[in-house]
C-alpha positions in Angstrom: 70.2 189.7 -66.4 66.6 190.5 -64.8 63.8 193.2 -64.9 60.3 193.0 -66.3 60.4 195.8 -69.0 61.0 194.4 -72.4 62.3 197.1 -74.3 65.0 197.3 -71.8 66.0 194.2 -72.5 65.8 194.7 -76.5 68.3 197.8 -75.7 71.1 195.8 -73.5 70.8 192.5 -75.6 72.6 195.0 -78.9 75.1 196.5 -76.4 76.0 193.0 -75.3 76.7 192.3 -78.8 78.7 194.8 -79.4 80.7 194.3 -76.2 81.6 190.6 -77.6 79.1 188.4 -75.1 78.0 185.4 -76.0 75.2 184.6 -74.8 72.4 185.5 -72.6 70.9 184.4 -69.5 67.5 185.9 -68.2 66.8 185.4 -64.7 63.3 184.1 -64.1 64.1 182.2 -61.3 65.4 184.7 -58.3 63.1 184.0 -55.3 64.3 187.1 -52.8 61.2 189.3 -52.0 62.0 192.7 -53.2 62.5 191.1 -56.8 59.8 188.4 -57.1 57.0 190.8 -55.6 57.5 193.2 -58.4 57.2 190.7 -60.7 60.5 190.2 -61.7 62.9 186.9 -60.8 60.9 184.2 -60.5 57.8 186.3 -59.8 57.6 186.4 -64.2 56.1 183.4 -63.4 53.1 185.0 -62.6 53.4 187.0 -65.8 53.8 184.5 -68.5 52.9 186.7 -71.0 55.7 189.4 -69.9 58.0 187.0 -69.9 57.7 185.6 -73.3 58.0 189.2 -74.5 60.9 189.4 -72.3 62.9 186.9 -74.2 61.2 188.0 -77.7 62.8 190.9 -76.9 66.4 189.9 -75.9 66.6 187.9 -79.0 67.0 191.7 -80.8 70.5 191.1 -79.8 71.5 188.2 -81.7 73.0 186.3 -79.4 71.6 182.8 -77.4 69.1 183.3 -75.4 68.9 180.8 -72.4 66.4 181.0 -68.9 66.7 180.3 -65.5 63.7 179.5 -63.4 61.8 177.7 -61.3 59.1 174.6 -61.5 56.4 177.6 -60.1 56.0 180.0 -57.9 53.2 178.5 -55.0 53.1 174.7 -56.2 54.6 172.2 -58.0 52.1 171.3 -60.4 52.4 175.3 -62.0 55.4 173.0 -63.8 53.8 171.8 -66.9 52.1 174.9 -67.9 54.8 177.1 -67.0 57.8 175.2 -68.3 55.7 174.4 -72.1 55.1 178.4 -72.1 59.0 178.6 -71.8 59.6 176.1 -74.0 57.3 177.9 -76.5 60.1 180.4 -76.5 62.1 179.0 -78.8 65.4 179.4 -76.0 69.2 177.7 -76.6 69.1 176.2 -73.0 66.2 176.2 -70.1 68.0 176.1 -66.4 65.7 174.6 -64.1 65.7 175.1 -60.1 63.9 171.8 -59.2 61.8 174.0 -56.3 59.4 176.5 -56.6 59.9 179.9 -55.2 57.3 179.6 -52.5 60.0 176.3 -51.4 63.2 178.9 -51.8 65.7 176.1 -50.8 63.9 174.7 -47.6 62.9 171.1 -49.0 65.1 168.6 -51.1 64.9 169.4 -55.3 62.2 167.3 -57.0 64.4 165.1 -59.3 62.0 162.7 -59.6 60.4 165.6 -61.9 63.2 165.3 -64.7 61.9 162.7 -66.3 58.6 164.4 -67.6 60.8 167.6 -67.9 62.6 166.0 -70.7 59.8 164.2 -72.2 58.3 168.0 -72.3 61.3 169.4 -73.8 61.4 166.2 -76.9 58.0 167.3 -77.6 57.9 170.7 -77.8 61.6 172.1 -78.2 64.0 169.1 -78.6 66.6 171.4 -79.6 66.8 173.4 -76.2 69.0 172.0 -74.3 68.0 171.0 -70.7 70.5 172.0 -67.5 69.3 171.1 -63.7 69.7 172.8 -60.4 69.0 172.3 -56.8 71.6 170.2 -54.5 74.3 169.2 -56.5 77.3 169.9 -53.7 80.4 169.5 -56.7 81.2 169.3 -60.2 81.8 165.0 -59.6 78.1 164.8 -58.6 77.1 166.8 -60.5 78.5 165.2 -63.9 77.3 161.8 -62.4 73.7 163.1 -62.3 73.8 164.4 -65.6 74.6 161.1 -66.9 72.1 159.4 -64.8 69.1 161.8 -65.8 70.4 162.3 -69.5 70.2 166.3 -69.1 72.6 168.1 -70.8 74.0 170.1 -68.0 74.1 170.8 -64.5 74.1 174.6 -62.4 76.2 174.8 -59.0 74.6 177.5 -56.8 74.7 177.1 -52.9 77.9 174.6 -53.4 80.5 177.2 -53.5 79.2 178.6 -50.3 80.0 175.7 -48.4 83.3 174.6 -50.4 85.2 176.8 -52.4 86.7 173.8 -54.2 83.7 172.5 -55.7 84.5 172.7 -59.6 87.6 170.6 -59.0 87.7 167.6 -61.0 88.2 165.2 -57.9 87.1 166.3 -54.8 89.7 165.8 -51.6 90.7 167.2 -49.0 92.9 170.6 -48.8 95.1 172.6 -46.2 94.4 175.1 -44.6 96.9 177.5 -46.6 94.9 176.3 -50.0 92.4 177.3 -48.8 93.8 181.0 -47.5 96.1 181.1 -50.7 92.3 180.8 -52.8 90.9 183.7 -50.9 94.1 185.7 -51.7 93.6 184.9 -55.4 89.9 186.3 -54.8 91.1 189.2 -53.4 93.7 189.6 -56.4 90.6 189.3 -59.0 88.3 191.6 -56.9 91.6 194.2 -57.1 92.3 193.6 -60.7 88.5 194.1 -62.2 88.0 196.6 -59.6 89.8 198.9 -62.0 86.8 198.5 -64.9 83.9 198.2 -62.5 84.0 200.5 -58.9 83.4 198.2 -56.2 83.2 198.7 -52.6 85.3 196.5 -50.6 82.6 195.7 -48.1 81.1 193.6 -50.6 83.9 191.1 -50.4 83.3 190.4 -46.4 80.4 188.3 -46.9 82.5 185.9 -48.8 85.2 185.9 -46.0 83.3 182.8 -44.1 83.9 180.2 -47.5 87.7 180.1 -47.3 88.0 180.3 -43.2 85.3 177.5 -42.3 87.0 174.6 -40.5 90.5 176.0 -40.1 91.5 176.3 -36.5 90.8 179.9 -35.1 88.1 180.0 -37.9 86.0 182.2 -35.5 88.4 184.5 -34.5 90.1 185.0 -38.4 86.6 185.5 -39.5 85.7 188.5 -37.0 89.1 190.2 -38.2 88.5 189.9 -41.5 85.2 191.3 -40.9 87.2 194.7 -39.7 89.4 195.0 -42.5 88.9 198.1 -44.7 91.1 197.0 -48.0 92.8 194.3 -49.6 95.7 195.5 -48.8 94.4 195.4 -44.8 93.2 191.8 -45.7 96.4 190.4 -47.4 98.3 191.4 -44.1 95.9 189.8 -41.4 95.9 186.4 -43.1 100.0 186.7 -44.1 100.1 186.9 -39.6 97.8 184.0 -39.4 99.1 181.6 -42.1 102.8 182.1 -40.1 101.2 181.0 -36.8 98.9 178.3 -38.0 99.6 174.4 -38.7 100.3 173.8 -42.3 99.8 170.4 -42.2 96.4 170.4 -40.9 93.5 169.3 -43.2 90.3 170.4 -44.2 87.2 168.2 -45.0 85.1 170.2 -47.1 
């Protein structure tokens, strides 16, 4: 969850309770504009003291209380200070975007940063546990690089953009129908939970492009997609595709 005003956050950390969460994430890491200029996302950063209240606060609740940020918002050496203030927080798990906001995701993530990150964590709260983000492209890697850097978990972000597969437990290669049959499964969630949460259908189309990169006719798929006005409109389009297309064909994500 995110915003900048405590006592909101004392308020939904009880009705989380009570509605059976367990746990809670704040989000101190979100770089888009319109959040970190108001000083909320990653722009806490610049408001250490707000966002120690901010978690203070969410611990009303009862529940874990975990972070997600950045190393800093202009450089990487804000790090140290900024990280021990978390720290200071007294948090079940700190997740850590190895770039600063200013860096969104433009350069590669500073692993060569764990290290001191850790020896940070031992010192002042060895009981938080430590997870790591920033281009880790599936749940393999991902597990490998946890073992390498001894952290005790890993994030996946920008991965499932560019392969829908990516918490498999070994990666390989998948058919095009896979890879239509997982979109139809999102469009059976999005329909199911659409019944406890109104949602308009135009917020599925940006999530169209994941399942239809590399197929054959990608381009043309995509655009129709793009047009449909319901799941029901969706479900059809790709039923006329998958009868015309090759299902032996392959795709490398």
């Amino acid at each position: 969850i995110w915003g900048d005003k405590p006592e909101q956050f004392r308020e939904t950390s009880i009705q989380l309770a009570k509605m059976g969460f367990k746990g809670i994430d704040l989000n101190m890491g979100c770089p888009v504009a319109n959040v970190a200029k108001k000083g909320k996302g990653s722009g806490l950063i610049l408001r250490p003291d707000v966002a120690a209240e901010i978690i203070q606060a969410t611990k009303a609740g009862g529940l874990p209380v975990s972070v997600k940020t950045r190393l800093g918002y202009y450089e990487i050496d804000e790090w140290k200070d900024w990280l021990k203030h978390v720290f200071e927080q007294d948090i079940a798990n700190l997740s850590i975007h190895l770039r600063t906001r200013k860096e969104m995701s433009k350069v590669d993530a500073h692993w060569e940063l764990i290290e001191a990150i850790k020896n940070l964590r031992d010192e002042i709260a060895p009981n938080t546990l430590l997870t790591i983000n920033g281009d880790i492209p599936d749940r393999k890697t991902g597990l490998e690089l946890a073992e390498k850097y001894g952290i005790d978990g890993v994030m996946i972000g920008r991965g499932i953009f560019h392969n829908p597969f990516v918490f498999e437990k070994e990666p390989r290669e998948h058919t095009s129908k896979e890879l239509l049959d997982l979109l139809r499964l999102h469009l059976s969630l999005f329909n199911k939970y659409e019944k406890d949460e109104i949602r308009q259908f135009k917020s599925l189309r940006r999530f169209f492009k994941i399942y239809v990169r590399g197929i054959r006719g990608a381009s043309e798929l995509r655009h129709q997609l793009m047009n449909t006005q319901s799941i029901a409109e969706a479900r059809a389009l790709l039923d006329e595709f998958e009868a015309q297309m090759d299902e032996d064909v392959k795709i490398e994500l």
